[in-house]
C-alpha positions as semicolon CSV with decimal commas, in nm:
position;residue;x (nm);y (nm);z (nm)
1;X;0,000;0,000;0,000
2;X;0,181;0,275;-0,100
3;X;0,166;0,660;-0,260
4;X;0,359;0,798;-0,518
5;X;0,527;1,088;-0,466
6;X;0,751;1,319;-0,171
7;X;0,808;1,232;0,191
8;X;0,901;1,363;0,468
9;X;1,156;1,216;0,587
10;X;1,258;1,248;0,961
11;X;1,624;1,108;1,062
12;X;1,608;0,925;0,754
13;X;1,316;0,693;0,819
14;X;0,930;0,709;0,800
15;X;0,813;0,652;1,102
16;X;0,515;0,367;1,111
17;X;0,682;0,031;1,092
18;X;0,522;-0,264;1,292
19;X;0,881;-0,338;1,432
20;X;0,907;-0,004;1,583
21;X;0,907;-0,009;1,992
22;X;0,665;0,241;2,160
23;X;0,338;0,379;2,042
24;X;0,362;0,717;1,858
25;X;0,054;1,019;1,804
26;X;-0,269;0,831;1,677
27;X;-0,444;0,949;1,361
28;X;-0,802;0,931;1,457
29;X;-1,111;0,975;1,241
30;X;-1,165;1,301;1,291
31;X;-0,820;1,473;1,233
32;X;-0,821;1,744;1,002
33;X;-1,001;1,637;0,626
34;X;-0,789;1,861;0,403
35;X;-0,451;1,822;0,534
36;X;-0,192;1,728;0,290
37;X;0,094;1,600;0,316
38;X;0,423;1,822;0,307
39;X;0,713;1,747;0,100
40;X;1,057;1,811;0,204
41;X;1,365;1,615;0,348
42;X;1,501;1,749;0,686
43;X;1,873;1,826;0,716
44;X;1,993;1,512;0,891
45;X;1,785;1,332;0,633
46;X;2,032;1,515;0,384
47;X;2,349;1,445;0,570
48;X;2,300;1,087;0,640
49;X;2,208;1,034;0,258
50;X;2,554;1,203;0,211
51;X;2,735;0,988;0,500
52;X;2,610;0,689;0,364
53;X;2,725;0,765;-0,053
54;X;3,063;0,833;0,094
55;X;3,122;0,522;0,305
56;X;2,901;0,260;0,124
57;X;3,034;0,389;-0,199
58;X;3,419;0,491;-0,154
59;X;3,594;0,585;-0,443
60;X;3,489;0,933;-0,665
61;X;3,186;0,937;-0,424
62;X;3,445;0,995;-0,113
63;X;3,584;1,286;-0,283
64;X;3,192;1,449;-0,257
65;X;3,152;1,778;-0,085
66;X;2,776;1,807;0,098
67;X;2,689;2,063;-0,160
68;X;2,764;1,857;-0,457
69;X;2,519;1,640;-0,372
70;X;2,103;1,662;-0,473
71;X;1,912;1,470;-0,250
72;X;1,546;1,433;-0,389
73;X;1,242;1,232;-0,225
74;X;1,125;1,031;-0,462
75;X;0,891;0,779;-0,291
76;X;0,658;0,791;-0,018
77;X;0,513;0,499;0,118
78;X;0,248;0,434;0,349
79;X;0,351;0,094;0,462
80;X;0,687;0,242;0,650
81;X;0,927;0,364;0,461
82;X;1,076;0,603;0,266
83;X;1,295;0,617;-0,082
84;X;1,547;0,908;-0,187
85;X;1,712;0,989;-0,478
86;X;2,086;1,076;-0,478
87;X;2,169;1,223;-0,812
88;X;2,585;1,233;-0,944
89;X;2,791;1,469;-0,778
90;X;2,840;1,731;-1,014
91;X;3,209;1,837;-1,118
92;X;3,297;1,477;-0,989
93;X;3,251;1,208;-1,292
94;X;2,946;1,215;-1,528
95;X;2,991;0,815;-1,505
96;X;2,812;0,791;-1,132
97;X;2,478;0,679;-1,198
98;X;2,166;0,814;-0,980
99;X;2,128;0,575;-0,693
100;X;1,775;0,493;-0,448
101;X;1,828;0,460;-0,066
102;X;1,525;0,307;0,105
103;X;1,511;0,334;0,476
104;X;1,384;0,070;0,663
105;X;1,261;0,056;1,018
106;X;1,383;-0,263;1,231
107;X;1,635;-0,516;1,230
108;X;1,429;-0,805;1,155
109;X;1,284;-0,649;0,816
110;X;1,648;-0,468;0,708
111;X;1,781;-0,849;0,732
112;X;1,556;-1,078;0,570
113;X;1,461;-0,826;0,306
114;X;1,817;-0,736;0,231
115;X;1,861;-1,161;0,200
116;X;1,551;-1,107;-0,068
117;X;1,713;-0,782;-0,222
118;X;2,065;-0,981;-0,311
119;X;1,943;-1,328;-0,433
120;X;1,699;-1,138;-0,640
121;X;1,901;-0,870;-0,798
122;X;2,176;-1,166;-0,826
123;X;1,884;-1,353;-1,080
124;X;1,854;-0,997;-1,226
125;X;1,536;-0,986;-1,139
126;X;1,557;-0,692;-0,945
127;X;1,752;-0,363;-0,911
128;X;2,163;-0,431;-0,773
129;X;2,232;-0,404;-0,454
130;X;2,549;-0,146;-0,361
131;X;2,497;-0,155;0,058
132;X;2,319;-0,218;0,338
133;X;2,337;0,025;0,649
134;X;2,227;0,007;0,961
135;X;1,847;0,200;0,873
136;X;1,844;0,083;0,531
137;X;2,046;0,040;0,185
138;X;2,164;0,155;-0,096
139;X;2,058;0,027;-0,507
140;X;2,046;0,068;-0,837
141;X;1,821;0,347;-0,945
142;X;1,611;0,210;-1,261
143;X;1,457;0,464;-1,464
144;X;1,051;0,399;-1,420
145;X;0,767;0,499;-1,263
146;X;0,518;0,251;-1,019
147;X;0,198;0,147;-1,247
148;X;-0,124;0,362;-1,107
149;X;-0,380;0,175;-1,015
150;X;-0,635;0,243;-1,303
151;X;-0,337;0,090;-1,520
152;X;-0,370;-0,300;-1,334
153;X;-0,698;-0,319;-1,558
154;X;-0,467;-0,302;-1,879
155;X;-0,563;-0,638;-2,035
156;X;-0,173;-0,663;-2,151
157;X;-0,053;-0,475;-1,828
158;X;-0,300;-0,741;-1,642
159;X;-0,122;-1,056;-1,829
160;X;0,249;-0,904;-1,797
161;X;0,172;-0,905;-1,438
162;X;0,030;-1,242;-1,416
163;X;0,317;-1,403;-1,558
164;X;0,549;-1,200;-1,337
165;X;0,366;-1,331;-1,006
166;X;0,429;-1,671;-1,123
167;X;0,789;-1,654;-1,194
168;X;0,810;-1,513;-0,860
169;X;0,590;-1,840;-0,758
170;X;0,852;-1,984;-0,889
171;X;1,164;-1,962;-0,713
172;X;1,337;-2,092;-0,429
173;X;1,470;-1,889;-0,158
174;X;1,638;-1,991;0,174
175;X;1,380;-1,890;0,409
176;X;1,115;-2,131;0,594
177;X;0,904;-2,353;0,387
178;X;0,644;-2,362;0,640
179;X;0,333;-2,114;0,570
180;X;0,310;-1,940;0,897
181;X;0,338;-1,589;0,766
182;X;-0,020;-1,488;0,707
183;X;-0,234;-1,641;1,026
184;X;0,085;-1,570;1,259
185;X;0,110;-1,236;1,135
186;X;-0,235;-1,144;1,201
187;X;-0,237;-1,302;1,537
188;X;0,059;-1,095;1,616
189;X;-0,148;-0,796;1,476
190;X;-0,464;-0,914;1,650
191;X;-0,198;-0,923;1,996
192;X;-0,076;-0,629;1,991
193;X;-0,400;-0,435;1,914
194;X;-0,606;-0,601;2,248
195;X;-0,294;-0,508;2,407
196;X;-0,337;-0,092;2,352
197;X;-0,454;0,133;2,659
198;X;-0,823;0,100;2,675
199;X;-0,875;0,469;2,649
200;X;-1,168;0,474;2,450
201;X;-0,962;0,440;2,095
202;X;-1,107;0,466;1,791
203;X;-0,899;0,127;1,709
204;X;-1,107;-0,083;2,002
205;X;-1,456;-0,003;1,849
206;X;-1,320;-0,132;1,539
207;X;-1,187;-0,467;1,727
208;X;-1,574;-0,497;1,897
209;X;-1,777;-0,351;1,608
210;X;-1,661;-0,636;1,390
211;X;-1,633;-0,944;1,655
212;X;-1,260;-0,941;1,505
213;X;-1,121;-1,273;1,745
214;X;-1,423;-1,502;1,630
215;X;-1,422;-1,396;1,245
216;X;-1,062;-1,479;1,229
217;X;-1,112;-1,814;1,341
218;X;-1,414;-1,840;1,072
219;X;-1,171;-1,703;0,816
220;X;-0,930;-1,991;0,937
221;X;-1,167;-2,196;0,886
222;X;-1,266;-2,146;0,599
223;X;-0,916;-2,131;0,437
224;X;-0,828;-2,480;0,576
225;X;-1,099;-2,607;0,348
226;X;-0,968;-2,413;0,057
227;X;-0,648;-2,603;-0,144
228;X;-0,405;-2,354;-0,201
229;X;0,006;-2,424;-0,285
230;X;0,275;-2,257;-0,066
231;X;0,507;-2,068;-0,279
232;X;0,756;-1,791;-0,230
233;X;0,497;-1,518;-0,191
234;X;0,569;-1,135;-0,217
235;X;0,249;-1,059;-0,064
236;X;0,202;-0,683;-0,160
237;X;0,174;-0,700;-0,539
238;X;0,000;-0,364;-0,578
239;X;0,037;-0,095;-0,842
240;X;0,327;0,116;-0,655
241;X;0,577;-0,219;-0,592
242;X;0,541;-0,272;-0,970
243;X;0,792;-0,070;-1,167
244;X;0,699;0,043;-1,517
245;X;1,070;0,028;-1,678
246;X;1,149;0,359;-1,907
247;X;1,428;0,175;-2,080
248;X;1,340;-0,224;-2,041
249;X;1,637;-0,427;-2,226
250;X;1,364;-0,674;-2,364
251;X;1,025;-0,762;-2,415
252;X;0,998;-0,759;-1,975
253;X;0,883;-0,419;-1,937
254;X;0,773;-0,433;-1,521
255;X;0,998;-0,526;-1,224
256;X;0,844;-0,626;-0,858
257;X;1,010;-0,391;-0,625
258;X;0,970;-0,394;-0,216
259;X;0,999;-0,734;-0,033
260;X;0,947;-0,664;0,308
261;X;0,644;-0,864;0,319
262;X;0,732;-1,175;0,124
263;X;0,776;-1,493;0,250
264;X;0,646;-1,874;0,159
265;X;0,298;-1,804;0,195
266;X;-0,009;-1,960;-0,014
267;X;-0,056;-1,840;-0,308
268;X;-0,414;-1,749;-0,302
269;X;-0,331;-1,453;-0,111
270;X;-0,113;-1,310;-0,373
271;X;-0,360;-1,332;-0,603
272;X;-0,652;-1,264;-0,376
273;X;-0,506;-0,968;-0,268
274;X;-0,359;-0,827;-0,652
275;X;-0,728;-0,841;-0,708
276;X;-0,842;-0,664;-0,404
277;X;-0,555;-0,356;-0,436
278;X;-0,687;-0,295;-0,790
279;X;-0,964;-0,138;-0,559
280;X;-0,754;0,139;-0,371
281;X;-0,603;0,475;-0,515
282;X;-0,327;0,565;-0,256
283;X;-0,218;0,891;-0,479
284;X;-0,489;1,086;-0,335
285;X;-0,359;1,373;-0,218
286;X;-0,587;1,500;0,072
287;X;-0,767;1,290;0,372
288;X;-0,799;1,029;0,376
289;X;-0,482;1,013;0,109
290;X;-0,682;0,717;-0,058
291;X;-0,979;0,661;-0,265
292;X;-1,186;0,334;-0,273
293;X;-1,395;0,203;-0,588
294;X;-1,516;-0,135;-0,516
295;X;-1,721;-0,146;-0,826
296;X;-1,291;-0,174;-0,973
297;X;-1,313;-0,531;-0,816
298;X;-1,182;-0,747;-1,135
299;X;-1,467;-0,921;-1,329
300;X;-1,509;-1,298;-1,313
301;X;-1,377;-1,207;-1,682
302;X;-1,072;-0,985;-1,574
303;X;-0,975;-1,262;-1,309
304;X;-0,997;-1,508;-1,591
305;X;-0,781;-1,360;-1,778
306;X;-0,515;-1,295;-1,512
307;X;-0,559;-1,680;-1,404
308;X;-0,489;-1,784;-1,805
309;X;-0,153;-1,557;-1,829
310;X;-0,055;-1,701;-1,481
311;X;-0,168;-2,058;-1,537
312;X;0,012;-2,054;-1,896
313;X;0,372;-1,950;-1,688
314;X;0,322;-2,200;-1,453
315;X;0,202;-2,474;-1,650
316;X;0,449;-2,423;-1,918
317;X;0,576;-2,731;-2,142
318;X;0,319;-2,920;-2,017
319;X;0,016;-3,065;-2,228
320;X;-0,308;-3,052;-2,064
321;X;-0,656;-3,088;-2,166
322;X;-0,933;-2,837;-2,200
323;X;-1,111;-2,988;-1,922
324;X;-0,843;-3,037;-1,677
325;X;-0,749;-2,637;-1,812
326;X;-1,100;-2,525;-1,735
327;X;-1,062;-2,726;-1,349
328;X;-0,787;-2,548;-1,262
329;X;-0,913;-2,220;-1,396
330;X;-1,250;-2,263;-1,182
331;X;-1,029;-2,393;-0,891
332;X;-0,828;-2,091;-0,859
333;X;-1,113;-1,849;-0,903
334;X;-1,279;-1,964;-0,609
335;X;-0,931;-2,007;-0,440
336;X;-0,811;-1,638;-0,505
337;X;-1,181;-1,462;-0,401
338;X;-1,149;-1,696;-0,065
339;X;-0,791;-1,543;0,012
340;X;-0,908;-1,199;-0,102
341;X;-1,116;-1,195;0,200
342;X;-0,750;-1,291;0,415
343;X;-0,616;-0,983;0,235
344;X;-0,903;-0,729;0,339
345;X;-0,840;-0,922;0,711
346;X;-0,481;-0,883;0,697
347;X;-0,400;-0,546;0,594
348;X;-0,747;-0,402;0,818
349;X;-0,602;-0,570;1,108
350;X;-0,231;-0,411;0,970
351;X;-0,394;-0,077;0,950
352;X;-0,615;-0,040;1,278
353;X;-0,241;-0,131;1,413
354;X;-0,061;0,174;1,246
355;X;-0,346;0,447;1,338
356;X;-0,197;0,395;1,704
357;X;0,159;0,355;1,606
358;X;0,261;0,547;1,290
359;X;0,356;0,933;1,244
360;X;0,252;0,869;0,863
361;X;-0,046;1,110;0,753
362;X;-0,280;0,848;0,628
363;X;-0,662;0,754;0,744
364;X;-0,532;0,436;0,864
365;X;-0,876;0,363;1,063
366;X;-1,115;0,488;0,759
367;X;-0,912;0,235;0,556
368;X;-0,913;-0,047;0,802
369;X;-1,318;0,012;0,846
370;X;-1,295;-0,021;0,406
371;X;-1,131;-0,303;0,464
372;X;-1,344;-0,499;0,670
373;X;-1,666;-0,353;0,506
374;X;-1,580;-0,531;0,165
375;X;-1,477;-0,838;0,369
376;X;-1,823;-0,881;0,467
377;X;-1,980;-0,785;0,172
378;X;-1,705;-1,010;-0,007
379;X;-1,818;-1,298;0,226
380;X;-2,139;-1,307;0,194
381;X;-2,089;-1,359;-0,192
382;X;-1,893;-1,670;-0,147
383;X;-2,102;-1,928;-0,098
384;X;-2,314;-1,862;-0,455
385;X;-1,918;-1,675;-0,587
386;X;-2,022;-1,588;-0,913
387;X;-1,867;-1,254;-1,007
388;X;-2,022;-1,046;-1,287
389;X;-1,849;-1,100;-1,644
C-alpha cells in the first residue's frame, strides 16, 4: 500500500513500521479532512544520505563535498518507509549513476529483506544491490515509474503481471518452507491491538464492532478447506511495488520492487489480494490520502484472464486438456476470491495497528473500516461466488 510521490523524511526513516518499539501520536477519524501531506527532506535526512554515498560507496563518491550532492524524495510509502534519490555529484565524474536509498525501520525487516534484495538482484530480477546500512540500503536506481492503479486493468498490463507473479511463484529462496506468515502475522497484529490502553480508541470499536477474534477463526476456517500451494509469496503485489521500466532491455517491461512482506505463503493470497488492491487509489492527495472504488473489483472475466496468463507460466511445457485447463481455472477463481477476503483481514487488522503507532499522515482507521466492510460484503458472496463478467 503505497503513494507515489515526496516524503518527509525524519532522521532518515518514515516513522510507522510494525517493528518499531513504543506507540507514537494516533491518527483518529476526525483529524483534520484537508490536510496534505508536506514534502521536504530534513537536514539530517540530507546528511545521512551524504554519509552513507561516501562510506558505502568509496571511491569518486568519497571525494563528494555536501553541496555537490542533490538529494530528492522520490517515494513515499504508506507501509513504513521512505525512498530518496541521490543524483551524481556534479564536477565529480558524469559516469556515477543516480542511486535509491530506502530506509527501513527494524532489524528483523532490514535483514531478511536485504537476503531477498541480493538473491533477487543476483537472478537480475531486481535492481543491484550497492549496501546495506544500519536504517536501510543503498541500489540501483532504474529509470521507471510505479503502475497507477487504473493501469492494473490493462488487459496486456493485467497478463504481464500475471506471468510476473508466477515466476516469482517460482523460485526458491532460503527462508522457511512452512506457511506461517499470514495467520501468525495477524495473530501478532490481532496481539498487539487487544494489548493498547483502553482509552476509549477509535482502534477498540473497530476490534468490537466487527467481533474481530471469532471472524478470524471463521476465516481460518474457511481457508483450511480451501487447497491452495505454498510458494515464495511477495504478498504486496499492488500498483506502486510494480515498476513500469522507461528503458526495459527486452520484451519484460515491469519489475516487482519492495519485499518486506514476502515470504512462503499460499498463493491465493497473492492473487486474492492483486485483485483486491486494484480497488484502492493511494495517490490521493488530501484525507484520507486514498480513494476506494469497489465497483474496480476485477470481473469474473478480468480474473480469468489474469488466471490464463498465470496458469500458462506455470504450466508451461506441459500438455493438458481443456477440461483439466478449465478445473484449474474454476479452482483458482474460487481459491483467489477466498484469500481476497485474508487480504481485506490482513492489511485491516495491519492498518487499525498503524493508526496507534505510525507518524505517517494516512486515514489508517477509515481504511481499516474499508477493509473490513468489503470483507463482509465479499463474504457473503462466497457461498453462490459468481462474479459479474
Amino acid at each position: 500500500m503505497a503513494a507515489e510521490g515526496t516524503a518527509v523524511v525524519g532522521g532518515g526513516a518514515v516513522g510507522g513500521s510494525l517493528a518499531k518499539d513504543g506507540l507514537l501520536q494516533s491518527q483518529c477519524l476526525d483529524a483534520a479532512p484537508n490536510r496534505r501531506r508536506s514534502s521536504s527532506l530534513s537536514r539530517d535526512a540530507e546528511r545521512r544520505a551524504y554519509q552513507c554515498c561516501r562510506e558505502y560507496l568509496g571511491g569518486a563518491w568519497r571525494r563528494v563535498r555536501p553541496e555537490q550532492l542533490r538529494v530528492d524524495p522520490v517515494r513515499w510509502e504508506v507501509r513504513g518507509r521512505a525512498r530518496a534519490l541521490r543524483t551524481p555529484p556534479s564536477g565529480v565524474s558524469t559516469a556515477l549513476p543516480p542511486l535509491l536509498s530506502v530506509f527501513l525501520q527494524g532489524v528483523d525487516s532490514l535483514v531478511l529483506e536485504s537476503v531477498m534484495f541480493a538473491i533477487l538482484a543476483e537472478r537480475s530480477l531486481g535492481p543491484q544491490l550497492y549496501g546495506v546500512f544500519p536504517e536501510g540500503r543503498l541500489e540501483q536506481y532504474i529509470p521507471s515509474r510505479p503502475l497507477k492503479t487504473c493501469e492494473l486493468r490493462e488487459p496486456v498490463l493485467s497478463a504481464e503481471i500475471a506471468t510476473k507473479m508466477a515466476r516469482f511463484h517460482g523460485m526458491e529462496m532460503p527462508f522457511t518452507k512452512e506457511p506461517h506468515w499470514l495467520f501468525g502475522t495477524m495473530e501478532r497484529y490481532l496481539k498487539q491491538i487487544q494489548d493498547l490502553p483502553h482509552t476509549g480508541l477509535p482502534q477498540m470499536n473497530l476490534l468490537e464492532m466487527y467481533s474481530l477474534k471469532d471472524e478470524m477463526g471463521n476465516l481460518r476456517k474457511l481457508l483450511d478447506s480451501t487447497p491452495s500451494p505454498v510458494v515464495f509469496c511477495h504478498n504486496d503485489i499492488q500498483e506502486g511495488n510494480i515498476l513500469l521500466l522507461s528503458e526495459p532491455e527486452d520484451t519484460d517491461r515491469l519489475m516487482l520492487v519492495d519485499f518486506e512482506y514476502s515470504s512462503y505463503n499460499y498463493r491465493g493470497f497473492d492473487i486474492g489480494n492483486h485483485f483486491c488492491e486494484w480497488v484502492y487509489d493511494y495517490t490521493h492527495d488530501e484525507w484520507p490520502f486514498y480513494k476506494a472504488q469497489p465497483a474496480d473489483y476485477p470481473t469474473r472475466g478480468q480474473q480469468l484472464h489474469f488466471i490464463r496468463h498465470y496458469l500458462a507460466e506455470v504450466k508451461k511445457g506441459e500438455t493438458i486438456s481443456q477440461e483439466e485447463q478449465r478445473k484449474l481455472e474454476e479452482d483458482l477463481l474460487v481459491e483467489a476470491n477466498r484469500y481476497a477476503l485474508a487480504s481485506h483481514f490482513f492489511w485491516g487488522l495491519w492498518s487499525i495497528l498503524q493508526a496507534s503507532m505510525s507518524t505517517i499522515e494516512f486515514g489508517y482507521l477509515e481504511y481499516a473500516q474499508s477493509r473490513f466492510q468489503f470483507y463482509f460484503q465479499q463474504k457473503g458472496q462466497l457461498s453462490s461466488f459468481q462474479p459479474s463478467s
